[in-house]
C-alpha distance (Angstrom), angle and dihedral (degrees) to the residues before:
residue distance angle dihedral
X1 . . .
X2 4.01 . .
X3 3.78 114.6 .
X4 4.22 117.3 -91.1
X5 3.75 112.6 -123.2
X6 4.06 101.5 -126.5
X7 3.58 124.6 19.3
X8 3.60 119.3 173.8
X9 3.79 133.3 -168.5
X10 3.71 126.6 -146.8
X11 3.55 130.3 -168.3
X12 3.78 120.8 -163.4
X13 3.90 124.1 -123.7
X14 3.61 94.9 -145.7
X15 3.46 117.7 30.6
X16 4.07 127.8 23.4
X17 3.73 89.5 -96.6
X18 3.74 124.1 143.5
X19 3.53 139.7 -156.6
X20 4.31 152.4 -173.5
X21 3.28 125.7 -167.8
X22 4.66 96.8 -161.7
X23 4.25 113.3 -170.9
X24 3.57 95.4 -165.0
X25 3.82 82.8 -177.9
X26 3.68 150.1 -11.9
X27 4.13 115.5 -140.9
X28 4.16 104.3 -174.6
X29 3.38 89.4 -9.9
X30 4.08 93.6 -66.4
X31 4.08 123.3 111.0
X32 4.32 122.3 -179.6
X33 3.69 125.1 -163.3
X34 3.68 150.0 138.0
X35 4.08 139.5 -93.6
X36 3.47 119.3 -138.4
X37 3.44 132.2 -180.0
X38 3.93 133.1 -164.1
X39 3.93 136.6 134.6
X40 4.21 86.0 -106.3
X41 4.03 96.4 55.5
X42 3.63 113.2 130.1
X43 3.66 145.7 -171.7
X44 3.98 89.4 -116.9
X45 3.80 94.4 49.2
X46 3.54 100.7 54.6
X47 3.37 87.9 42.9
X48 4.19 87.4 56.6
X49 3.98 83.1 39.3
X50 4.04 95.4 60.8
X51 3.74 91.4 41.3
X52 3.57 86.9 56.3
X53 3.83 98.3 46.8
X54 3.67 83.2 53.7
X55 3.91 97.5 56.9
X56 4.15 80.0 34.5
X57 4.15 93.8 67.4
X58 3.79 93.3 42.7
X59 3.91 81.6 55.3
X60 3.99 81.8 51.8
X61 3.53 93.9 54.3
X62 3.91 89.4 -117.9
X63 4.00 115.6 171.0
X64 4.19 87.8 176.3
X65 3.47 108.6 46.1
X66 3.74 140.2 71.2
X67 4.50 126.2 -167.3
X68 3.71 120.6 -92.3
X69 4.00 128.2 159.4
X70 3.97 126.8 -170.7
X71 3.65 116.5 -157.8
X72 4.39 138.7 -171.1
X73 3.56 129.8 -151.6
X74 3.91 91.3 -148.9
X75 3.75 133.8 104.0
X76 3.89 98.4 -100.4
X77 4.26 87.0 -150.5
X78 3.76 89.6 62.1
X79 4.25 109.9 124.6
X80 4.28 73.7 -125.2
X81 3.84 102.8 50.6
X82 3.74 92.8 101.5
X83 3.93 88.9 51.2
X84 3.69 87.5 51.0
X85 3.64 97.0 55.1
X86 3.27 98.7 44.6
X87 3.37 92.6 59.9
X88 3.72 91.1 54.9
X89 3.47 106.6 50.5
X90 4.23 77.2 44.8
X91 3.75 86.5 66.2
X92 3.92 95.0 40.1
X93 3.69 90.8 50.3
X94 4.10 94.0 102.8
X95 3.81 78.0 61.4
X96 3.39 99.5 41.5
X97 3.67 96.8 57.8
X98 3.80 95.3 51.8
X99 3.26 100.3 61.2
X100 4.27 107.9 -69.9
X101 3.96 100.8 129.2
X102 3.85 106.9 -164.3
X103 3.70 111.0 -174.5
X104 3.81 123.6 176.7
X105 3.71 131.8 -77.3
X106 3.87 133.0 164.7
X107 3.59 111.9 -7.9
X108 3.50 94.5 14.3
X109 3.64 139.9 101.6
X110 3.69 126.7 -139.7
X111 3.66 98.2 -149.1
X112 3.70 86.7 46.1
X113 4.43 95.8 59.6
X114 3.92 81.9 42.0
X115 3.65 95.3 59.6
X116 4.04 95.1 50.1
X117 3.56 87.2 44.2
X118 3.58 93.3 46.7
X119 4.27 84.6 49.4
X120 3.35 96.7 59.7
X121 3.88 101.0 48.7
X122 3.95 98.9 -90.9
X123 3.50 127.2 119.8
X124 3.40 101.2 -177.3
X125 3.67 129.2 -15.6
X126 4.16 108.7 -89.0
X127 3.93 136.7 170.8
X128 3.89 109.3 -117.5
X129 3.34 94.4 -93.8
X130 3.60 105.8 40.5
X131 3.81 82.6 66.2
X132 3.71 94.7 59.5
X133 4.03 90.8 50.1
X134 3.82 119.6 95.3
X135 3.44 98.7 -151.2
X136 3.56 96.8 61.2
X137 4.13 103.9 40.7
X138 3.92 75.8 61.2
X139 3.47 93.3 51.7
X140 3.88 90.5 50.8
X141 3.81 88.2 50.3
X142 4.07 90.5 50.2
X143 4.16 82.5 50.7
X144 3.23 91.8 43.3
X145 4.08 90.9 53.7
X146 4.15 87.8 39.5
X147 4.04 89.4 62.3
X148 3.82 88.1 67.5
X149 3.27 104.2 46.9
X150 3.90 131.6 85.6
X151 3.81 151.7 -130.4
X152 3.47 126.4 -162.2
X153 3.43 95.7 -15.8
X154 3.75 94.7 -49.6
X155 4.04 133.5 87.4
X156 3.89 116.7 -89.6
X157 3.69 94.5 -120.5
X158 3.74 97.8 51.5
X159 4.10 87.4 52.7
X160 3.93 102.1 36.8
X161 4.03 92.7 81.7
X162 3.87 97.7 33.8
X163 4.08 99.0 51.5
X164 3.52 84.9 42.7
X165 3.80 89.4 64.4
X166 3.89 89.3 45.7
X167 3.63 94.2 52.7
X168 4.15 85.6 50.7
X169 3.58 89.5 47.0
X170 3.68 97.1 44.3
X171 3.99 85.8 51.9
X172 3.56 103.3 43.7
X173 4.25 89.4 49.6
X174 3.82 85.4 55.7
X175 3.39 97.2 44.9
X176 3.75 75.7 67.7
X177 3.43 108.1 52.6
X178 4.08 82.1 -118.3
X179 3.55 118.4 172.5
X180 3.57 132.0 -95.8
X181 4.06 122.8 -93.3
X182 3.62 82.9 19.4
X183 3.99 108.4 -170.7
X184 3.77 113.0 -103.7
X185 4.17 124.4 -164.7
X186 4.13 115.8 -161.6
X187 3.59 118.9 -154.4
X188 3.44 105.8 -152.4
X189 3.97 134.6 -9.6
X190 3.65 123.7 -127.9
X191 3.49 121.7 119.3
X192 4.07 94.7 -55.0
X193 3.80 100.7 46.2
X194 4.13 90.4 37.2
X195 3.82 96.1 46.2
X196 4.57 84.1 47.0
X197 3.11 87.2 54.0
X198 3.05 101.9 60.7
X199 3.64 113.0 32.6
X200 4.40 77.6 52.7
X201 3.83 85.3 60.3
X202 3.63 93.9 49.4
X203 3.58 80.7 45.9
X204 3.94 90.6 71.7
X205 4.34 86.0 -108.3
X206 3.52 116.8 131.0
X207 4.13 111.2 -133.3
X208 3.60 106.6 -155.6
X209 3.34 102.3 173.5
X210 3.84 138.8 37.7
X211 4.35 124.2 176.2
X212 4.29 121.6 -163.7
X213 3.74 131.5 -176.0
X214 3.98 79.9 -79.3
X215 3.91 117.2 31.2
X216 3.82 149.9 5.1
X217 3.83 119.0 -131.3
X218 3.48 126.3 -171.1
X219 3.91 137.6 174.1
X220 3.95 120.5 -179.5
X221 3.92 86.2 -145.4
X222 3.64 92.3 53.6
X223 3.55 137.3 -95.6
X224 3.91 119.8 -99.5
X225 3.57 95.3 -120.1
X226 3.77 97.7 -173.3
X227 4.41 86.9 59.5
X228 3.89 92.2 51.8
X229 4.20 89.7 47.3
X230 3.67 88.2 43.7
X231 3.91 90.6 58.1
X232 3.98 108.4 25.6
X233 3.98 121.8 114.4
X234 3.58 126.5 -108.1
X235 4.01 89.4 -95.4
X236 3.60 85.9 59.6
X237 3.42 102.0 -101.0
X238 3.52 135.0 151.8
X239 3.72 123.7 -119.2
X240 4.36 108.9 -140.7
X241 4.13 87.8 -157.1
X242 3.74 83.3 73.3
X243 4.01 96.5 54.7
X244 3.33 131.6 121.4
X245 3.97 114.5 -122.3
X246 3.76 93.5 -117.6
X247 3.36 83.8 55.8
X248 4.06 114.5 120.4
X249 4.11 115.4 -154.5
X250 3.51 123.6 -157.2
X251 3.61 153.5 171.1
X252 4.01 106.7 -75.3
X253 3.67 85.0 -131.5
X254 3.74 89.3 73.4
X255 3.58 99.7 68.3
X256 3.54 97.4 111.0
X257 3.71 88.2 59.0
X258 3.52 104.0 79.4
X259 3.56 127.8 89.8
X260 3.67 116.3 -112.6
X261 3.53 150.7 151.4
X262 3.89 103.5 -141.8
X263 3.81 120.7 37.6
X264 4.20 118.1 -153.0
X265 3.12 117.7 -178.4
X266 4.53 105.3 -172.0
X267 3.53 99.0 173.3
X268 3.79 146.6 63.7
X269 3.92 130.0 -15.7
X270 3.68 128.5 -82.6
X271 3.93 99.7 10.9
X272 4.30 91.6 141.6
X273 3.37 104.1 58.0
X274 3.91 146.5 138.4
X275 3.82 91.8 -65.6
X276 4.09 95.3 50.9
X277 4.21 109.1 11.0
X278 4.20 84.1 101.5
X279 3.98 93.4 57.9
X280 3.91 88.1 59.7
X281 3.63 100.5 122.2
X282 4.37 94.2 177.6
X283 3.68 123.3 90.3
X284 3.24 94.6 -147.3
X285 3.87 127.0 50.0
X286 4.09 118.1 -168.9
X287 3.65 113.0 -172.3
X288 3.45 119.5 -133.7
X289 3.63 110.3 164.1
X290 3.99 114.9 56.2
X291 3.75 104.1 -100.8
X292 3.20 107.0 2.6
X293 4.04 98.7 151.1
X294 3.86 119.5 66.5
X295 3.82 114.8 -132.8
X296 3.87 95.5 -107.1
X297 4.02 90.4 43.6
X298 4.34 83.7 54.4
X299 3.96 84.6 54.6
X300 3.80 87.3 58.1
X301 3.34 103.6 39.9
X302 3.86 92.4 45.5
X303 3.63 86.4 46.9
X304 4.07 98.1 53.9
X305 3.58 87.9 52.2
X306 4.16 102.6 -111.0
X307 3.32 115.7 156.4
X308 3.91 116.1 -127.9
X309 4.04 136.9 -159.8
X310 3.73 97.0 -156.4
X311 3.23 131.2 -145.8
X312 3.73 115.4 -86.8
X313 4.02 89.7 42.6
X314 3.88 91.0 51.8
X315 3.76 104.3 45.5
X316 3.50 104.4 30.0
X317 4.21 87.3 122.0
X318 4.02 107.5 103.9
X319 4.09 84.9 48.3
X320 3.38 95.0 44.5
X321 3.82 88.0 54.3
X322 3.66 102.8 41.4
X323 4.01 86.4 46.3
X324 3.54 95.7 45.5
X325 3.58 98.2 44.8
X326 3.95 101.4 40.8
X327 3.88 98.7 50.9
X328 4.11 88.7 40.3
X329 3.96 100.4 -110.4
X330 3.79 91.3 136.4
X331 3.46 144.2 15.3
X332 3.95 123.6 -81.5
X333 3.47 85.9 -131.7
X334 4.07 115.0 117.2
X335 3.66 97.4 -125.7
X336 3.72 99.1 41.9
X337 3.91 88.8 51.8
X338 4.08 90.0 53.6
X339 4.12 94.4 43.0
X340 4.06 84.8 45.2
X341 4.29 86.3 53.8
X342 3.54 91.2 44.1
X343 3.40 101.9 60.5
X344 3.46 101.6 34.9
X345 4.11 81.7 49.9
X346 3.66 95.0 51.8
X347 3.99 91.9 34.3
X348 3.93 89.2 65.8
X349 3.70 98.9 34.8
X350 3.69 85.9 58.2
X351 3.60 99.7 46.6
X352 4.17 83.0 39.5
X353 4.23 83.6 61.9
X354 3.15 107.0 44.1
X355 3.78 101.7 39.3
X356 4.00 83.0 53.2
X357 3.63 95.2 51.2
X358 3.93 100.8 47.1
X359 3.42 89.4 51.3
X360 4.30 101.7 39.5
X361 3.68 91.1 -123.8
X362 3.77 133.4 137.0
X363 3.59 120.8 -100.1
X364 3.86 100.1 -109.5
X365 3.95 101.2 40.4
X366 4.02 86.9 63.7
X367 3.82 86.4 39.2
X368 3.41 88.8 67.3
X369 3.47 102.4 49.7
X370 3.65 97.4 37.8
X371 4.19 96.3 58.9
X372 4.46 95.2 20.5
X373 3.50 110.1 151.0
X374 4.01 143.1 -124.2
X375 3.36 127.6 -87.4
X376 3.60 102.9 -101.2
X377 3.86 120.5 -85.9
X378 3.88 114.8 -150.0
X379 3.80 136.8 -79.4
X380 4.12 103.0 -94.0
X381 4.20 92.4 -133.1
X382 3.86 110.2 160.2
X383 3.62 106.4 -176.1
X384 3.96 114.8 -160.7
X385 3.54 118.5 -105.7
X386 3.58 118.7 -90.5
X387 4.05 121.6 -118.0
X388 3.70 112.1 -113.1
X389 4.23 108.2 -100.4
X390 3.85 102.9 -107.8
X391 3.64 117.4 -105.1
């Protein structure tokens, strides 16, 4: 892991919440990322996050933006949590107006880092010159438009990351020669794992078993993905009232129990590792969630020969989008976004496969040489000129 170029530490006034701000890298000045927030953040792992999100817009094909991740040590289902972040991104705002784009990410809401933007006079975060360009205030206004719109029967932005992972999965299991109605397990079900799920059902693959913050269902006939979407919470959760009667609940701990084809882990970081990465029953593991194998559990799943689609391949969606959209390579139109992801998606999962098979290598060691990053450029900051002191 190379070193980020900023990381700064916040400490909350009211509560014992903690927080980093990591710039992995600056490209023209610009950097995107995510805000998550969960009791288990660290220093470390957002530091691991914005390294990823800068392999992740290399993966996008970005020429204008570098990796960052924000993170908070605070339970994200506390009646405070929206308190709490607004007082971070408060604190990050110097950042955030010269060109540090923090978006949302586990625990957070969209809408929600939107609407403390939008209360302190930012739209959405720009370098100083990108908001004297034309072009791309209308591309904001074209995102802007985007975010309300929907896709089978679901907003864009809550599908752009998820059927991106589908589309890599669906690749990667061709690539090989897998068989049809392959058996799929989902490790957890907010809007990545849910939105998987279902564009892999559409897919003709059968899901069979799906873990939340509470449960693990499973159903050898497959689980009618659409019904358990159409019913969970707004953490993501599934609601039993709603399941089928050959419908087995168990522990969430279980998930690595069932038999599958394709593994997806959706959720939080480092949930295959060293204790578990020998129970993996799939062949093929598709990572949804940024980080989602430990170092030592990559050592064992390298070692027992399972091919992976890591991370910053998989879920590239939401940054495709917001890149693709903003700086007017594609059309702010709901479909065009989703064909755009899809074969950019399969594109590098391809490449990904093949590179890694003509040379005998693991998955993620060519990954990151494939989609490495710059060295960072710096920060754009134009300060305004100071008034001369009076005589």
């Amino acid at each position: 892991m190379s070193k980020p170029y900023l990381v700064v530490e916040w400490n909350d006034t009211e509560t014992d919440a903690q927080g980093w701000l990591v710039v992995h890298n600056f490209v023209k000045g610009y950097t995107g990322g995510g805000t998550r927030m969960h009791p288990s953040v660290t220093k470390e792992e957002v530091e691991r996050l914005a390294e990823a999100m800068a392999y992740k817009y290399v993966a996008s094909e970005s020429e204008t933006t570098g990796g960052c991740k924000a993170g908070i040590s605070y339970d994200y289902k506390a009646p405070d949590a929206y308190d709490v972040l607004r007082r971070f991104l408060i604190a990050m705002m110097p950042y955030i107006d010269n060109g540090v784009s923090l978006g949302s990410d586990l625990g957070t809401k969209y809408e929600h880092v939107l609407e403390i933007f939008h209360e302190f006079g930012v739209d959405i975060p720009l370098t100083q010159s990108m908001k004297k360009d034309p072009a791309v205030l209308q591309g904001i206004k074209d995102y802007d438009d985007l975010l309300t719109k929907r896709i089978d029967g679901l907003l864009v932005n809550d599908v752009v990351t998820g059927y991106g992972v589908a589309f890599s999965a669906d690749e990667a299991w061709k690539f090989k020669n897998g068989k049809e109605g392959a058996k799929v397990v989902i490790q957890g079900f907010g809007c990545v794992g849910a939105s998987c799920a279902l564009k892999l059902s559409q897919l003709g693959y059968k899901i069979v078993g799906i873990s939340d913050a509470n449960l693990l269902v499973t159903c050898e006939d497959g689980l009618d993905v659409q019904k358990l979407i159409d019913h969970k919470n707004v953490y993501g959760e599934m609601d039993k009232d709603y399941f089928e009667d050959n419908y087995e609940v168990r522990p969430n701990t279980d998930w690595l129990d069932v038999d599958c084809d394709i593994l997806i882990p959706c959720a939080l970081e480092d949930v295959i590792n060293a204790a578990n990465a020998e129970d993996v029953k799939a062949s093929l593991i598709v990572e949804a969630a940024n980080i989602p194998i430990s170092a030592e559990g990559d050592e064992i799943i390298k070692r027992r020969g399972i091919d992976i689609v890591n991370d910053f391949v998989a879920n590239l969606g939401a940054v495709r989008a917001y890149d693709a959209v903003i700086f007017g390579l594609v059309e702010a139109d709901p479909q065009a976004v989703i064909n755009d992801i899809e074969r950019l998606c399969r594109k590098n999962v391809f490449r990904l496969f093949t590179e890694a098979k003509e040379q005998n290598r693991y998955q993620r060691d060519v990954a990151h040489e494939i989609f490495k990053p710059v060295k960072s450029d710096l920060m754009e900051y134009r300060a305004e000129p100071q008034k001369a002191a009076a005589q």
